[in-house]
N, C-alpha and C positions, 0 to 999 in steps of 0.2 A: 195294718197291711205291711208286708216285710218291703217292698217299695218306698213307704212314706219314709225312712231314715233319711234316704240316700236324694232327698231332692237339693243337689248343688248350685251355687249359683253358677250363673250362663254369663254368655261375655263371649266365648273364645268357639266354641262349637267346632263340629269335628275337619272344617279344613285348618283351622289353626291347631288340631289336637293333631292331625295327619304332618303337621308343621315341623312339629317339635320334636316327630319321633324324624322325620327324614336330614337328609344329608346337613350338619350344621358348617373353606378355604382350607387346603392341605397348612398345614403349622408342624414347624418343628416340636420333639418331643421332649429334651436335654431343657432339665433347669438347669440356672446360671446358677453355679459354685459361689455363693457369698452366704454374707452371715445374716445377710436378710433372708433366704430359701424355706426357712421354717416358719418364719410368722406367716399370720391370717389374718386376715382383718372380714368385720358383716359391720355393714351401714344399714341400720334398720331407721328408716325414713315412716314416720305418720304421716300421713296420707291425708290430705283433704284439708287440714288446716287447724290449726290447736292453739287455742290460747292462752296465756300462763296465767290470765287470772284464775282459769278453772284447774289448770295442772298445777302449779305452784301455788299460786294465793289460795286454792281449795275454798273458792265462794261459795260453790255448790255442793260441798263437803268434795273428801276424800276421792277423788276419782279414780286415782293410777296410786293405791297405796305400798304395791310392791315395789316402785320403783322411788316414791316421795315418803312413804309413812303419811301420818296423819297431822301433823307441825307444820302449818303453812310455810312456806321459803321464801316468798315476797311479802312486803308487809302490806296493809291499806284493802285486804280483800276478806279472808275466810278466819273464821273463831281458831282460837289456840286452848285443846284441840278441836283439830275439825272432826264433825259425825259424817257416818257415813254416806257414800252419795247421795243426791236431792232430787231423786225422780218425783213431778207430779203425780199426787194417785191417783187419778181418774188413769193417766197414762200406764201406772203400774196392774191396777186391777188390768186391764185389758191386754196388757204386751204377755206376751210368752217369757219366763222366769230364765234369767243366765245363769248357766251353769259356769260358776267361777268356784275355783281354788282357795280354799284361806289363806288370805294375804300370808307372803315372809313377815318373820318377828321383826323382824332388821332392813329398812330401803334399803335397796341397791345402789341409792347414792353415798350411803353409807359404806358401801364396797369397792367407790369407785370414784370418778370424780365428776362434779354438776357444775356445770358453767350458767348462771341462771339468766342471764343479759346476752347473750346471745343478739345478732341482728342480722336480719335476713336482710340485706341490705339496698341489694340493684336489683332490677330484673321485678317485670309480674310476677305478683304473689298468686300465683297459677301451678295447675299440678303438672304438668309437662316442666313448666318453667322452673318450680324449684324442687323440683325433682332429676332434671334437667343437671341444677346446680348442686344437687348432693351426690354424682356420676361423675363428674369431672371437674368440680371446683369451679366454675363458671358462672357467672352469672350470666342471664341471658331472655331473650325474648321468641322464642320459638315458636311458631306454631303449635293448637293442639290437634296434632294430627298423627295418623301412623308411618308415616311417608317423612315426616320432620326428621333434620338431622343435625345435631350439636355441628358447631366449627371444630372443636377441639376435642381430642382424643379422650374418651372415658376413661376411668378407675380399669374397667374388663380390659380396656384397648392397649393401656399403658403397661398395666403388669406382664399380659401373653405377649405384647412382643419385645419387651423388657427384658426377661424372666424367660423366654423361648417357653411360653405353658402354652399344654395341648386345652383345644374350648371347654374341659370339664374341670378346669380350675379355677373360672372364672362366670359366676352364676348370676341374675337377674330373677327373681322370683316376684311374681305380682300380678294382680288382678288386673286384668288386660288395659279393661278402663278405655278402650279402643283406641290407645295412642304411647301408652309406657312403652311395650317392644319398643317404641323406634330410637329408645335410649341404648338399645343393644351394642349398638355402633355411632360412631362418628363419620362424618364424610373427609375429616381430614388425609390429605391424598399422600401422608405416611403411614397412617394405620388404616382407618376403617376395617370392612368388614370381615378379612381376613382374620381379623384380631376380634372380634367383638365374643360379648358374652351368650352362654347356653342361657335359656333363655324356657320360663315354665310360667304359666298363666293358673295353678289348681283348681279353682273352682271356674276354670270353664271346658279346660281338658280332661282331669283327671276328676271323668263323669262316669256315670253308667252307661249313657247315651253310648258311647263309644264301644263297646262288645255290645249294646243290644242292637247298632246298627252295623257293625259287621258280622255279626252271627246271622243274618239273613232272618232273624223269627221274626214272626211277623203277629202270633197271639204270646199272650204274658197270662198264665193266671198270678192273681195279685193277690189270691187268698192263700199262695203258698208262703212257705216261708222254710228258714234253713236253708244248707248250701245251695241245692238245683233251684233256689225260686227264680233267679236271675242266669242270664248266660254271662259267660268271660271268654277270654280270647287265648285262643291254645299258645302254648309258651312251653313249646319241645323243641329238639334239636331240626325235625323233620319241616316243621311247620315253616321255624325260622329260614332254611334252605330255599323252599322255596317261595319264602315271599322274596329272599334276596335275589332270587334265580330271576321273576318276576323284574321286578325292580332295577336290574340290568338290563332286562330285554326294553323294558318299557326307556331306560336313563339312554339308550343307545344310539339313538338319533343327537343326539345334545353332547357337545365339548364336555369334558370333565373340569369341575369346577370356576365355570364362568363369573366374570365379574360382574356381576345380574346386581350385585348389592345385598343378596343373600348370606345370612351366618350358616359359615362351611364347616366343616374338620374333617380328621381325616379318617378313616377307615374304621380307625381305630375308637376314636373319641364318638364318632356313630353308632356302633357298636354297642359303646356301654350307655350310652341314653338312653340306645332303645331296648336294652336289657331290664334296664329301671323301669320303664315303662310295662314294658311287657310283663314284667312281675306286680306291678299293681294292676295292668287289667287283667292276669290270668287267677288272680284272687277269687275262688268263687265262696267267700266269706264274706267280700266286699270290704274287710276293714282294713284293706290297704288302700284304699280311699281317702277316710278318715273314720278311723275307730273310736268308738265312744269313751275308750281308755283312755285319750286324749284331756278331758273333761272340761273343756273350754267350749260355750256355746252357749245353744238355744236348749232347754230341756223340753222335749215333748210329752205328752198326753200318756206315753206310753213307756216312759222313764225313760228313753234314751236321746242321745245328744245330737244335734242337730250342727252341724259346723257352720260357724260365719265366716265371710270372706276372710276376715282377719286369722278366724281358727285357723282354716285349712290352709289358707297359704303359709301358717307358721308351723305345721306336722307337715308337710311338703319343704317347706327348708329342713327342715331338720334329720328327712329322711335323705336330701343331698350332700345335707354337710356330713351324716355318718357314713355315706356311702363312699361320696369322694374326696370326701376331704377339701373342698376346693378353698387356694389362697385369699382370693376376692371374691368377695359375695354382697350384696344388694338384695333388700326386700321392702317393699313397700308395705306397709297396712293401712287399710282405706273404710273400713268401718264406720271411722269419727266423721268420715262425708255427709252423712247423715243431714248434718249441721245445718245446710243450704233448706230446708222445710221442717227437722224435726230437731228440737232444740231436747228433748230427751232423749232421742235418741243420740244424740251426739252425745251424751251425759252418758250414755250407754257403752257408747263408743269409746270412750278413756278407758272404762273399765274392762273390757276388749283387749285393747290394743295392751294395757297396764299388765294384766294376766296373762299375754301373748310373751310378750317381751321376757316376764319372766320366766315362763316356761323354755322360751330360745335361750335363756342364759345358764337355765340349769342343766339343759342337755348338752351345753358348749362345757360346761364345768364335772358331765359326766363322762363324757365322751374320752374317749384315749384317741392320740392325736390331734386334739383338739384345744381338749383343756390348759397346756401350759400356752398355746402357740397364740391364739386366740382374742386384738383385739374386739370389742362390739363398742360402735359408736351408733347412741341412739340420738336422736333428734327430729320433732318434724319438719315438712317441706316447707312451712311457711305456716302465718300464723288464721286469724280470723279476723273480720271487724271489730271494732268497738261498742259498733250499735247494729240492731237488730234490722230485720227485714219485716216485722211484721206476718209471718205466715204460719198459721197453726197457734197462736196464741194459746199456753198452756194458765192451768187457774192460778200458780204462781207469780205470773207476768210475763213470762219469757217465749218469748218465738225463735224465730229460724234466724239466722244468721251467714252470713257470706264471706268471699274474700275477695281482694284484688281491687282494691281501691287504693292499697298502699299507708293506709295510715298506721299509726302504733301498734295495734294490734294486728294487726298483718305482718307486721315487720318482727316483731318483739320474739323471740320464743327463747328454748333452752340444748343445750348438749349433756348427754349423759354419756360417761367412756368409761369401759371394765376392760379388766386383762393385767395381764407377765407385766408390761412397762407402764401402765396407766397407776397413778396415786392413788391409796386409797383414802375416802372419807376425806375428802377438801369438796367443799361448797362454795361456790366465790362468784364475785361478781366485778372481773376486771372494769377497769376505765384507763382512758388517757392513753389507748394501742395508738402508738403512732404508725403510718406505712404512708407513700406517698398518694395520694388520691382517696384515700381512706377518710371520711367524714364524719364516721361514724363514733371516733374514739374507743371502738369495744372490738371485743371477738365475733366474729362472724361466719354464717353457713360454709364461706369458702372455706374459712382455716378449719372448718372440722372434718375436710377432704385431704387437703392437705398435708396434714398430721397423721391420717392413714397411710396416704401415699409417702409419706417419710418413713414410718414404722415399716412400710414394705420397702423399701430402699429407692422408689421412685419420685423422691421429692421433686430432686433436682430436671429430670427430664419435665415434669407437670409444671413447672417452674417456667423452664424455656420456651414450650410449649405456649403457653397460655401467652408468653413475653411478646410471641412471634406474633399474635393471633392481635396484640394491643391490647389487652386485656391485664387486669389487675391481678396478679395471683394470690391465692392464699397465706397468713401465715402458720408456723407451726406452734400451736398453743402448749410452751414449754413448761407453763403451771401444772400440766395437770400427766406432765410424763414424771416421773420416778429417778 
């Protein structure tokens, strides 16, 4: 059926799709004349919780080989070398086959630098909360809510009103997860939501749902297929007039730009969102969605690709970063969540997020405007248990597992950093970091925010910021710059 492609996943549904396209605080449009104006920086955060005996030690073989290869990097876990990942077969017979890429000849961390001790250090090993802390260097205990708000000014908050950038230079991409947006903004009562980031959920917005429920049809045949089997949503000059006509009469009753806690911009920076948008739903191809050209997924019955939340939210970065270039970027991948009931599927999950990453790093390295400017610092939020949960017990021995108990494997994970100022090919595993309140003796989640926010020239205000707040700051991990 031309239907079955296109089933996305949900999460965000169409008041949050209507969200994204409306009004995102007036901000100035002049970036600040320094010699930091051209860098960029993407924080790609795993999502859910990862542990480095499976990404490093490779106990379970090879999980993420384009970013590690196949040569374990921690010792006491996986074969030298390791085989390929260790899906149970009962679980392989029955799951839907992933459409993955052949690994690069060459890891990534071979390209770039891996810090493999990392320590997630304060704060719940929770997805708000260190996800929370890879936004603004923070550690912290937040609620997991959509309504939560960090104390201290994010990555997005700091550069736009640092940097005088309009909200399309400053981006948050990620699977709704019903509570990430509320990392858009801080409540700090220097920034907040004036400053915060644009803000895209893909696999809950960028649906079909949305042109089949404003096109008013109300029958589908489902036995068509080719351009007309689906409706999209008209994207002319005439259209667009008046739904803005529309949308003044309806905004008319209401101040312009109230402090509601809403992400604003201005005219302008609205404009081109909802241009982007309106060019994937006027698609009547559908593979402005996610096209199977992509080749990251689930492969169907019917030879084509099926997007996972990971896919799609990383061909939805990618069609922002070529469009707009934006300086700071954030994206979650949550795939590896799995973990909490399905212990292959998490296994599945590396491989995922592994192939995601690389495909974000080759289209940063294809890209003009991109390519020279362009740190990517990858890392996840936080790590997993040590010991199992018991749920789903596969015939190899292994079940579901968890986080937020806080022990070593919660804590434990890694940093991977590519780009212009990042070293290449150093693998290391500091000790003995001193900093005042620091216990930990090693590098940690905050300094691998921090070291972005210096590359962008916003060290020093994240610095004061966080000093104000009583709070620890980050350091800048000077090993692994050039």
């Amino acid at each position: 059926m031309a239907f079955s492609r296109r089933r996305f996943l949900g999460g965000l549904g169409l008041a949050a799709a209507g969200a994204a396209i409306s009004p995102l605080i007036k901000v100035r449009h002049a970036f600040a004349n320094s010699d930091f104006a051209s860098r960029k920086v993407v924080i790609v955060a795993i999502g859910g919780g990862l542990r480095n005996r499976e990404a490093l030690g490779m106990v379970e073989g090879a999980t993420m080989p384009n970013l590690f290869g196949n040569v374990p990097l921690i010792s006491g876990f996986g074969a030298d070398p390791a085989g390929a990942a260790r899906v149970a077969p009962e679980y392989a017979a029955a799951a839907p086959v992933l459409a993955l890429p052949t690994p690069r000849s060459t890891p990534l961390c071979s390209e770039g630098a891996l810090i493999t001790n990392i320590r997630y250090a304060e704060g719940a090993p929770g997805h708000l909360q260190g996800q929370g802390c890879l936004v603004s260097g923070y550690y912290n205990n937040i609620e997991n809510r959509a309504d939560a708000r960090l104390p201290v000014p994010t990555i997005f908050e700091l550069h736009r009103r640092q940097a005088n950038a309009p909200a399309t230079d400053a981006w948050y991409v990620s699977v709704i997860g019903g509570f990430y947006r509320a990392l858009q903004a801080s409540d700090h009562p220097e920034f907040g939501s004036a400053y915060g980031s644009a803000f895209l959920a893909p696999p809950g917005a960028v649906t079909p749902i949305v042109p089949l429920a404003t096109s008013g049809q109300r029958q589908l045949d489902i036995r068509s297929s080719g351009p007309s089997a689906l409706p999209v949503i008209p994207h002319d000059p005439a259209h667009t007039a008046a739904v803005e006509r529309m949308t003044s009469i309806l905004n008319g009753n209401y101040l312009d730009y109230p402090n509601d806690g809403q992400i604003r911009a201005t005219d302008q920076d609205n404009a081109a969102v909802q241009a982007h948008l309106a060019a994937i739903y006027s698609d009547n191809t559908y593979d402005a969605l996610f096209p199977d050209s992509f080749g990251i997924g689930v492969q169907n019955g019917d030879g084509e690709i099926e997007g996972t939340a990971d896919a799609i939210t990383t061909y939805h970065t990618e069609q922002i970063l070529g469009k707009f270039k934006p300086s700071v970027t954030a994206i979650t991948l949550l795939d590896i969540d799995a973990a909490h009931s399905d212990f292959n599927g998490y296994i599945r999950g590396q491989q995922l997020a592994d192939a995601c990453v690389n495909h974000l790093w080759n289209f940063i390295q294809s890209t003009d405007g991109l390519r020279d400017q362009t740190t990517m610092i990858v890392l996840p939020e936080h790590g997993r248990h040590l010991f199992s949960n018991g749920q789903n017990p596969d015939s190899l021995g292994r079940s579901g597992i968890d986080h937020g108990q806080g022990d070593d494997g919660d804590r434990d994970i890694w940093m991977l950093a590519l780009g212009p100022d990042i070293r290449p090919d150093t693998v290391i595993a500091p000790t003995g970091i001193s900093q005042s309140g620091r216990n930990s003796g090693r590098y940690e989640s905050i300094d691998a925010v921090m070291t972005a926010m210096t590359l962008m020239g916003h060290g020093d205000v994240m610095k004061s910021t966080l000093e104000a707040q009583g709070a620890r700051p980050g350091m800048v991990i000077e090993e692994v710059l050039r």
